[in-house]
PDB file of N, CA, C, O and CB in Angstrom:
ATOM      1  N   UNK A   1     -11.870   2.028   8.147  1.00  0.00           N
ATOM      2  CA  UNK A   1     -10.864   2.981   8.582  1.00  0.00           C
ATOM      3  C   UNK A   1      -9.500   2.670   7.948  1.00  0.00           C
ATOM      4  O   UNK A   1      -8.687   3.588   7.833  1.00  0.00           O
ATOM      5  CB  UNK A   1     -10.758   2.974  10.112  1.00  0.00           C
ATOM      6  N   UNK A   2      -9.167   1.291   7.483  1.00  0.00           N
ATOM      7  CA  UNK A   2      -7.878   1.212   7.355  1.00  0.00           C
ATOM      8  C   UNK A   2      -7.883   1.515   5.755  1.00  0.00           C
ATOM      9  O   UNK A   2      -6.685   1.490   5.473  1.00  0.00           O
ATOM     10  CB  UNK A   2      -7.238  -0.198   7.921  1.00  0.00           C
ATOM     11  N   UNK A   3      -8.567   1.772   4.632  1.00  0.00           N
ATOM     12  CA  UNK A   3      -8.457   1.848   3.778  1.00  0.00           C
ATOM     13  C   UNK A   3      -8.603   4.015   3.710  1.00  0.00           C
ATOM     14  O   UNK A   3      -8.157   4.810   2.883  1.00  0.00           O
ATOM     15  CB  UNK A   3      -9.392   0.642   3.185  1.00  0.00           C
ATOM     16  N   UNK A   4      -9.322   4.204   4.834  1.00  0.00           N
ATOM     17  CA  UNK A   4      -8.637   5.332   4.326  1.00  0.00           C
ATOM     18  C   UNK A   4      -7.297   5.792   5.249  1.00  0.00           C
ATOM     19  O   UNK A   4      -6.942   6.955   5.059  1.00  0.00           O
ATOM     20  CB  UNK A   4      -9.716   6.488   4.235  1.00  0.00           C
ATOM     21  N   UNK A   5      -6.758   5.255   5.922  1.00  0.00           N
ATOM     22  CA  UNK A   5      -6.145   5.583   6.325  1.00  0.00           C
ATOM     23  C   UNK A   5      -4.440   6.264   5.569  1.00  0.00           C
ATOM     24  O   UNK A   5      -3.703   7.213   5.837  1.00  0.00           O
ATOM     25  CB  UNK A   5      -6.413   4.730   7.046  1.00  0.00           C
ATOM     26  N   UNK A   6      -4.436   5.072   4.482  1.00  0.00           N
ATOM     27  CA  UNK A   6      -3.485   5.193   3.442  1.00  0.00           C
ATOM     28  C   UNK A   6      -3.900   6.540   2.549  1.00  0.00           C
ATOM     29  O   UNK A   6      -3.030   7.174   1.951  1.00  0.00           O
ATOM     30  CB  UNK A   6      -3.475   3.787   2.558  1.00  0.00           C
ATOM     31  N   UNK A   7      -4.987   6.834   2.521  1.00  0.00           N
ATOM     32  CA  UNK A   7      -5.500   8.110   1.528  1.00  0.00           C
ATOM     33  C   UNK A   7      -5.150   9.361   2.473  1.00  0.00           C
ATOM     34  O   UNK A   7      -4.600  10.309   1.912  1.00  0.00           O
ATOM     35  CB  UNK A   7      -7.408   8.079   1.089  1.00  0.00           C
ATOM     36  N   UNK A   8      -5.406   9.459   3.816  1.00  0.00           N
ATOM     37  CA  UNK A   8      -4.952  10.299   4.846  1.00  0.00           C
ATOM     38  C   UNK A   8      -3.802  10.658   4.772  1.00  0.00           C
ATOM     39  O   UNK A   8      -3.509  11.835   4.562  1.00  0.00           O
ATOM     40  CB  UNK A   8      -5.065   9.873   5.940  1.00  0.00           C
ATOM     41  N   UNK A   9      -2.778   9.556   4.957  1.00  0.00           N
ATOM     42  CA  UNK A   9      -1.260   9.648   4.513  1.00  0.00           C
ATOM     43  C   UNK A   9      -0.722  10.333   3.335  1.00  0.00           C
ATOM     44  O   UNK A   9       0.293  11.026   3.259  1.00  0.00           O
ATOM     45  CB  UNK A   9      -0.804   8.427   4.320  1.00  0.00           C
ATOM     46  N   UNK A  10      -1.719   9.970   2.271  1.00  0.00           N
ATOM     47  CA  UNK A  10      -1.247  11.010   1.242  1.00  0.00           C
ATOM     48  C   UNK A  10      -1.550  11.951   1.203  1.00  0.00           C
ATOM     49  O   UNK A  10      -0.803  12.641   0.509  1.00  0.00           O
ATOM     50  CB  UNK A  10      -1.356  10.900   0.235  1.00  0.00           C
ATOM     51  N   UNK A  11      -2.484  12.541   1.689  1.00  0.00           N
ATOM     52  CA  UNK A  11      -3.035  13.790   1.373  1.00  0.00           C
ATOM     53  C   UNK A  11      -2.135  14.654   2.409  1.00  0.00           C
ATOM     54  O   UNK A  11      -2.039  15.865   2.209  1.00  0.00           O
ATOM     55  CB  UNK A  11      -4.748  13.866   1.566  1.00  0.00           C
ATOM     56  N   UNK A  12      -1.352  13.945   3.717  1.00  0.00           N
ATOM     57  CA  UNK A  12      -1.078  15.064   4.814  1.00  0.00           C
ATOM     58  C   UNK A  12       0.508  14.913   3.806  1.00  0.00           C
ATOM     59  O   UNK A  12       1.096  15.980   3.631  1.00  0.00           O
ATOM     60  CB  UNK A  12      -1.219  14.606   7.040  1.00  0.00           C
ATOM     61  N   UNK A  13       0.939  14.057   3.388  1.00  0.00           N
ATOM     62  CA  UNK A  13       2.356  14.076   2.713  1.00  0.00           C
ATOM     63  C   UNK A  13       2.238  15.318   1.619  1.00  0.00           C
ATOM     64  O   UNK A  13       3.088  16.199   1.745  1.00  0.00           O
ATOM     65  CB  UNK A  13       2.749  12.465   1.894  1.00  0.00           C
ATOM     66  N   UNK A  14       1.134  15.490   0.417  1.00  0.00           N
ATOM     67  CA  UNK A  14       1.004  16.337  -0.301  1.00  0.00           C
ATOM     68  C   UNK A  14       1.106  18.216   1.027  1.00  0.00           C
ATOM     69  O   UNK A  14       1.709  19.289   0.998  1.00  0.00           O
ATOM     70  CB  UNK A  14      -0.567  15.746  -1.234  1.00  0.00           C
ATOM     71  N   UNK A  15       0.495  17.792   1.579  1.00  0.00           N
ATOM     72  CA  UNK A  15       0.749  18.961   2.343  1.00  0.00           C
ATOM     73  C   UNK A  15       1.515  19.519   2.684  1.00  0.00           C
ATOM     74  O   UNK A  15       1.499  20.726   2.927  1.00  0.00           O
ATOM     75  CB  UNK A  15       0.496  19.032   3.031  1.00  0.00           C
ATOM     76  N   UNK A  16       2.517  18.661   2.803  1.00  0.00           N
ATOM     77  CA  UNK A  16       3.984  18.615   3.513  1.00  0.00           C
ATOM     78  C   UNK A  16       5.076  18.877   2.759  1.00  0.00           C
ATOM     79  O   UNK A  16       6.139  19.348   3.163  1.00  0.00           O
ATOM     80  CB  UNK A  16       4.315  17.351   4.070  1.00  0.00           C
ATOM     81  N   UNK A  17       4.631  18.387   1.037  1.00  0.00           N
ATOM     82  CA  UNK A  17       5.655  18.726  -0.081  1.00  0.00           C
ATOM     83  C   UNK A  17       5.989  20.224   0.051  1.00  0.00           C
ATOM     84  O   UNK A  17       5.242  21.150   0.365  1.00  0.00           O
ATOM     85  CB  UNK A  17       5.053  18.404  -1.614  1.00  0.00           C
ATOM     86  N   UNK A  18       7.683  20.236  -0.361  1.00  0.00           N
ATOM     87  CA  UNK A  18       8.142  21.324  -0.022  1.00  0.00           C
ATOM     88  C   UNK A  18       9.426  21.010  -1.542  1.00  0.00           C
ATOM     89  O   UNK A  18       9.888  19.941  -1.943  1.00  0.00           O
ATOM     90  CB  UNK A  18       8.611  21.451   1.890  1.00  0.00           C
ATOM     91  N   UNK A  19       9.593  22.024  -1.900  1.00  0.00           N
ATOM     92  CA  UNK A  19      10.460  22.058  -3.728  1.00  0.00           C
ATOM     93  C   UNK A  19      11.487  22.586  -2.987  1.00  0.00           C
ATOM     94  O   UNK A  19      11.277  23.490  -2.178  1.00  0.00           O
ATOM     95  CB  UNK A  19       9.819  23.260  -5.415  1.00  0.00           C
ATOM     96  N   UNK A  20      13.215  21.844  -3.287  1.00  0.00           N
ATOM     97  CA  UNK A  20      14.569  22.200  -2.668  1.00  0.00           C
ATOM     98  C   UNK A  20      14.856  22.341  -3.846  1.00  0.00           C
ATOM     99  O   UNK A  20      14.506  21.815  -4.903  1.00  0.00           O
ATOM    100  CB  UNK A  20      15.477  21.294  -1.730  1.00  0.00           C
ATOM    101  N   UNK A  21      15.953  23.583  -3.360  1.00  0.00           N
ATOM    102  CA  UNK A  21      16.635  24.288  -4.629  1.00  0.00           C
ATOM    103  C   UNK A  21      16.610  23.872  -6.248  1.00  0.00           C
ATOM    104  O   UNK A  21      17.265  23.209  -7.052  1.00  0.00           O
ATOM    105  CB  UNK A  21      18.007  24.252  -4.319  1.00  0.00           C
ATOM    106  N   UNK A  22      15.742  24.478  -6.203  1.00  0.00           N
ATOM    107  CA  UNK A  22      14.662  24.657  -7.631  1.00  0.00           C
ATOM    108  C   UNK A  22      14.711  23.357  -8.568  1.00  0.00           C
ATOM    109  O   UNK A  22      14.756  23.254  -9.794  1.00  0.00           O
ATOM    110  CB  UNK A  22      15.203  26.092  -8.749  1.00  0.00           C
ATOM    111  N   UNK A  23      14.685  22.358  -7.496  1.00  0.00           N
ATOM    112  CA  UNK A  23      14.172  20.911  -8.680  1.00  0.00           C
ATOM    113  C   UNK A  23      12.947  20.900  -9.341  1.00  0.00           C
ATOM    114  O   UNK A  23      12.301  21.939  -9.204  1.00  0.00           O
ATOM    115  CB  UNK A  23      13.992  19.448  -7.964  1.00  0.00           C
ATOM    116  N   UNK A  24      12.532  20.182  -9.897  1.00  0.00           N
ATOM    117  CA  UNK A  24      11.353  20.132 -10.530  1.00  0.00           C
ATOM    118  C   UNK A  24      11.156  19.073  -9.673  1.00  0.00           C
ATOM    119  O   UNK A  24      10.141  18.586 -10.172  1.00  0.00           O
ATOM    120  CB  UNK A  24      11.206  20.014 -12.074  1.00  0.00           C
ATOM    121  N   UNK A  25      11.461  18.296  -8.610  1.00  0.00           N
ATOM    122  CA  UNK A  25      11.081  17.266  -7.376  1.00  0.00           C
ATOM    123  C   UNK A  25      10.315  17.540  -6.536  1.00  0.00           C
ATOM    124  O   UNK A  25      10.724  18.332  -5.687  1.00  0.00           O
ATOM    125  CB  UNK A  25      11.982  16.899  -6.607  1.00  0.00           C
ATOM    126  N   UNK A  26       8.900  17.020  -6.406  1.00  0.00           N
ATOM    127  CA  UNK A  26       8.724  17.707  -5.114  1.00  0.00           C
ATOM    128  C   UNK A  26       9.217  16.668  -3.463  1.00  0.00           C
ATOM    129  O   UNK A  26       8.816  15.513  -3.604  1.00  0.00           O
ATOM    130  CB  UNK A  26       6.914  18.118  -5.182  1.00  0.00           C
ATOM    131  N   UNK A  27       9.540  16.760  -2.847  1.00  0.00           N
ATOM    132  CA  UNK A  27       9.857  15.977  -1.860  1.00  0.00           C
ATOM    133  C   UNK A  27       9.356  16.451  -0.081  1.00  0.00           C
ATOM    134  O   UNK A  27       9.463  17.511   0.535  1.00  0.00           O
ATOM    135  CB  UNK A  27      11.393  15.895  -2.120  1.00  0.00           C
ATOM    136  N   UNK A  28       8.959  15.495   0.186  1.00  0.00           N
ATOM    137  CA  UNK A  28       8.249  15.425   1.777  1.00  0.00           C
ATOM    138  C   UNK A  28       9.266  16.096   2.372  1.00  0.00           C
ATOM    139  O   UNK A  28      10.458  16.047   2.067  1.00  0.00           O
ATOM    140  CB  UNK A  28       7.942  13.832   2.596  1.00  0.00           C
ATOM    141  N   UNK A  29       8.332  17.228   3.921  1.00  0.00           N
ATOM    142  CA  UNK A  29       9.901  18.007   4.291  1.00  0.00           C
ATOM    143  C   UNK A  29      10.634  16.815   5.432  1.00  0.00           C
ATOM    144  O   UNK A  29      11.689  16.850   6.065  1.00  0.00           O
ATOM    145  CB  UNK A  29       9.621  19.977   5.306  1.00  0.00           C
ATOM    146  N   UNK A  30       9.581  15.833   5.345  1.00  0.00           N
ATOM    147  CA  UNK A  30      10.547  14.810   6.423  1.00  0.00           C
ATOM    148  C   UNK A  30      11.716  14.403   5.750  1.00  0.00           C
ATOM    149  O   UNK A  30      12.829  14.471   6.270  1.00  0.00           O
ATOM    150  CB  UNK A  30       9.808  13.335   6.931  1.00  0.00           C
ATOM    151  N   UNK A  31      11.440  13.858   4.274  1.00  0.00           N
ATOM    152  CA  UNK A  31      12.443  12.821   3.858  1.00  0.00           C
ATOM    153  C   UNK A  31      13.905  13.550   3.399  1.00  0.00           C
ATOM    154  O   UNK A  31      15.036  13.114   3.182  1.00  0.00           O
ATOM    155  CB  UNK A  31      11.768  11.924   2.561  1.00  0.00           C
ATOM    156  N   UNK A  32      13.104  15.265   3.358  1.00  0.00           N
ATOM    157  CA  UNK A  32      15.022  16.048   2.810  1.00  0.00           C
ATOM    158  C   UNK A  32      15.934  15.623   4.268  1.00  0.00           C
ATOM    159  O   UNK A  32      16.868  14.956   3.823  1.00  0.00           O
ATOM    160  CB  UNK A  32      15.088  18.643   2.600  1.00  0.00           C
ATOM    161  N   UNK A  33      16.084  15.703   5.748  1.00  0.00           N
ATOM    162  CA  UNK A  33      16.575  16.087   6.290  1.00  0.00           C
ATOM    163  C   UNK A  33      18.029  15.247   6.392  1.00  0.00           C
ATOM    164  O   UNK A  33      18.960  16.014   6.634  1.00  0.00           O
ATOM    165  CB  UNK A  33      15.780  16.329   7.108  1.00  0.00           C
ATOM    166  N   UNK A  34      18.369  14.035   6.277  1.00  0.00           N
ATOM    167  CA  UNK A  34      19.371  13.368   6.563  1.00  0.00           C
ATOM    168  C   UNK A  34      20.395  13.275   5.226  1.00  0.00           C
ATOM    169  O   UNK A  34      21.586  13.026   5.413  1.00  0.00           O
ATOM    170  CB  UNK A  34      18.852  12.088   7.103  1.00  0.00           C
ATOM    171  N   UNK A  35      19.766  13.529   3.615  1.00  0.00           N
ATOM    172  CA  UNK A  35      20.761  13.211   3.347  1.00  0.00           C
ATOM    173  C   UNK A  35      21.171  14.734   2.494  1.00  0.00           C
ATOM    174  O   UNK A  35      22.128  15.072   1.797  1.00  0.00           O
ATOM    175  CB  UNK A  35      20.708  11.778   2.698  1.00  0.00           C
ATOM    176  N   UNK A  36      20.006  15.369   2.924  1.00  0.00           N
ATOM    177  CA  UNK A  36      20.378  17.278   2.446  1.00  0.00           C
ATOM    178  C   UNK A  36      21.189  17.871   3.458  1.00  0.00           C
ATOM    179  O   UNK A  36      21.877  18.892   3.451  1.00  0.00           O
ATOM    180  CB  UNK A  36      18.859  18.487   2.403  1.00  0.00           C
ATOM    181  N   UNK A  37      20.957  16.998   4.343  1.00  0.00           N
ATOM    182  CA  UNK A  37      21.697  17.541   5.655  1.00  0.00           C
ATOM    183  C   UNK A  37      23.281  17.284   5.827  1.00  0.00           C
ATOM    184  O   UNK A  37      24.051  18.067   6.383  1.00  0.00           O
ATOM    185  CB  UNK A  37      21.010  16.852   6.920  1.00  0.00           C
ATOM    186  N   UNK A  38      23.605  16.131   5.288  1.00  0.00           N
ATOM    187  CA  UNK A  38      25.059  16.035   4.965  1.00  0.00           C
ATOM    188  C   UNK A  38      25.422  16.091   3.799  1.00  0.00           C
ATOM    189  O   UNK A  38      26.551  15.658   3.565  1.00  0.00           O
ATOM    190  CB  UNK A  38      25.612  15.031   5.344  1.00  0.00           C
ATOM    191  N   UNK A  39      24.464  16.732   2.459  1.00  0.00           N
ATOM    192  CA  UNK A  39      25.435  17.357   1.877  1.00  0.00           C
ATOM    193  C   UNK A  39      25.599  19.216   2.335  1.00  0.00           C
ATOM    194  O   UNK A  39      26.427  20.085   2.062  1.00  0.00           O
ATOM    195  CB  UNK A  39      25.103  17.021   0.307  1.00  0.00           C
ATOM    196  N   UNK A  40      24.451  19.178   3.066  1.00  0.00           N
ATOM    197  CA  UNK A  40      25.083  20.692   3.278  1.00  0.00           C
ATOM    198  C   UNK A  40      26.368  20.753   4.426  1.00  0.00           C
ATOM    199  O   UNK A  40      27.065  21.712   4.760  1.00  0.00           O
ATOM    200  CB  UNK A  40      23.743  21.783   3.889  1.00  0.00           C
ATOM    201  N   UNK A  41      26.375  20.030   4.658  1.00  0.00           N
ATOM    202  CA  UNK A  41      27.422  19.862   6.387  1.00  0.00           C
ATOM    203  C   UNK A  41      28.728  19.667   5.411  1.00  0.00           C
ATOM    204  O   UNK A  41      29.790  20.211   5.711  1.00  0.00           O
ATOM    205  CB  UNK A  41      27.019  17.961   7.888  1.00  0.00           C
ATOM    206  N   UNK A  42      28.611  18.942   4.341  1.00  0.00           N
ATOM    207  CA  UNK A  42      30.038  18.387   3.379  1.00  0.00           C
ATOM    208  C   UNK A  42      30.370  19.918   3.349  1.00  0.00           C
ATOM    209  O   UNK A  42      31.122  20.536   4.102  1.00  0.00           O
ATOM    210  CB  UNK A  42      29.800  17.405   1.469  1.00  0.00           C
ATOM    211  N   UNK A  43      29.371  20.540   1.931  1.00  0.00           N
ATOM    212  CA  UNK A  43      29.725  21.736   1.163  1.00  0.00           C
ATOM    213  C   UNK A  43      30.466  22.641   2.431  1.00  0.00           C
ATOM    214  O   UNK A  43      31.575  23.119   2.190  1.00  0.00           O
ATOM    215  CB  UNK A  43      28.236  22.518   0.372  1.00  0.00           C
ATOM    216  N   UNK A  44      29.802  22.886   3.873  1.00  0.00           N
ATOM    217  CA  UNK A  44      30.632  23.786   4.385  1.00  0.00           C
ATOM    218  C   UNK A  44      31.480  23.659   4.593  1.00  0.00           C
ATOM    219  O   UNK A  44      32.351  24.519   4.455  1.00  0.00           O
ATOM    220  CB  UNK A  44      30.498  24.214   5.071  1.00  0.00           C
ATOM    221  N   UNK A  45      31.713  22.165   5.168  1.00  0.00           N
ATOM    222  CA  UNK A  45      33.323  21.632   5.490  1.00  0.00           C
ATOM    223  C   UNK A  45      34.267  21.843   3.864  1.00  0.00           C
ATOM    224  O   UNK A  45      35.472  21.665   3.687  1.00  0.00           O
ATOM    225  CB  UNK A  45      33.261  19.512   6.061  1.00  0.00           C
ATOM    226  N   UNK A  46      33.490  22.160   3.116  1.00  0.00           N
ATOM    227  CA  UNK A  46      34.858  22.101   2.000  1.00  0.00           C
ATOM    228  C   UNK A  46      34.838  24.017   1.855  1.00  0.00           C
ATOM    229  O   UNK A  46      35.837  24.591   1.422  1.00  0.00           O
ATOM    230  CB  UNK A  46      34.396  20.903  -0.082  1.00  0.00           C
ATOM    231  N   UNK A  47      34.041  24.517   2.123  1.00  0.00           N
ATOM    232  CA  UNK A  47      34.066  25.997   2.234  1.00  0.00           C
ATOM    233  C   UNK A  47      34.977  26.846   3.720  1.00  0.00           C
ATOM    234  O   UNK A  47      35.381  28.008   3.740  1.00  0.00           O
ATOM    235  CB  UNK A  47      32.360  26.342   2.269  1.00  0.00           C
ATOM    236  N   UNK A  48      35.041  26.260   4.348  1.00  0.00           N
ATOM    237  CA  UNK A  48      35.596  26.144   5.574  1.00  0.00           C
ATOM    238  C   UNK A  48      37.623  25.703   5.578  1.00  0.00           C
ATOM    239  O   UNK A  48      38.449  26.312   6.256  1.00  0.00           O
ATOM    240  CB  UNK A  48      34.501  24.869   6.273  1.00  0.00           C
ATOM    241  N   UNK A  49      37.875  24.745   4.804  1.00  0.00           N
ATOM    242  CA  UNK A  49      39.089  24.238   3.719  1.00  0.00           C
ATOM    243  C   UNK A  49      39.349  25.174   2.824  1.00  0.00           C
ATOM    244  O   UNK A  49      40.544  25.469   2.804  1.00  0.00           O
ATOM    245  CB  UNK A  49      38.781  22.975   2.847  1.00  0.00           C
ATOM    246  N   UNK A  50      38.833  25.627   2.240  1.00  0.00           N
ATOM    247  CA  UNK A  50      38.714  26.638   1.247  1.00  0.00           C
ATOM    248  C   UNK A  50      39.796  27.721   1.782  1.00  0.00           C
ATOM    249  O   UNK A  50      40.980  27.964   1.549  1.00  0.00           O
ATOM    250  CB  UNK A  50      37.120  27.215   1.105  1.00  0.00           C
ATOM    251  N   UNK A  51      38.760  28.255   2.636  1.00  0.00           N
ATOM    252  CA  UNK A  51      39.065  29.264   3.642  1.00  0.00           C
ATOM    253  C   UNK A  51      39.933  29.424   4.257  1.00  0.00           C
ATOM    254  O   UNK A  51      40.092  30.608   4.551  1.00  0.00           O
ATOM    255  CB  UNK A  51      38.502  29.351   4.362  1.00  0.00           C
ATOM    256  N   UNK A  52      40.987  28.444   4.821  1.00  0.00           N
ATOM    257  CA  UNK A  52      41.802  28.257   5.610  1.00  0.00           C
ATOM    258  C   UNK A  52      43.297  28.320   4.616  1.00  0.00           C
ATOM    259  O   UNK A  52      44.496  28.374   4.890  1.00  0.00           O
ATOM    260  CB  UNK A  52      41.377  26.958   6.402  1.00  0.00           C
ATOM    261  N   UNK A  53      42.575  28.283   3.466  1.00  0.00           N
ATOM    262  CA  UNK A  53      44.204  28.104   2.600  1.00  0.00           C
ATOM    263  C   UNK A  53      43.918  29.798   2.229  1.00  0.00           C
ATOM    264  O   UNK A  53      44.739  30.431   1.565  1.00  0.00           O
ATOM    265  CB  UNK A  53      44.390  26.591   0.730  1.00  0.00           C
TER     266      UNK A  53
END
């Protein structure tokens, strides 16, 4: 069991691949969230600045 267990893992990760704004990357949708997540939180805060002037 423990040897496939690692093959399990990949195959549910391949499942899970999800392509962000049109990289040629593919990346797990777990691993975008923390640091796609503050650059999108940046970009608004500077769109938001933007805005205010």
């Amino acid at each position: 069991m423990c040897l496939n267990e690692g093959r399990r893992k990949k195959e549910e990760a391949k499942r899970k691949e999800v392509r962000t704004k049109g990289e040629g990357t593919n990346k797990q949708a777990g691993s975008i969230s923390k640091n796609e997540g503050r650059k999108q939180k940046a970009t608004e805060r500077k769109q938001v600045r933007r805005e205010k002037k």
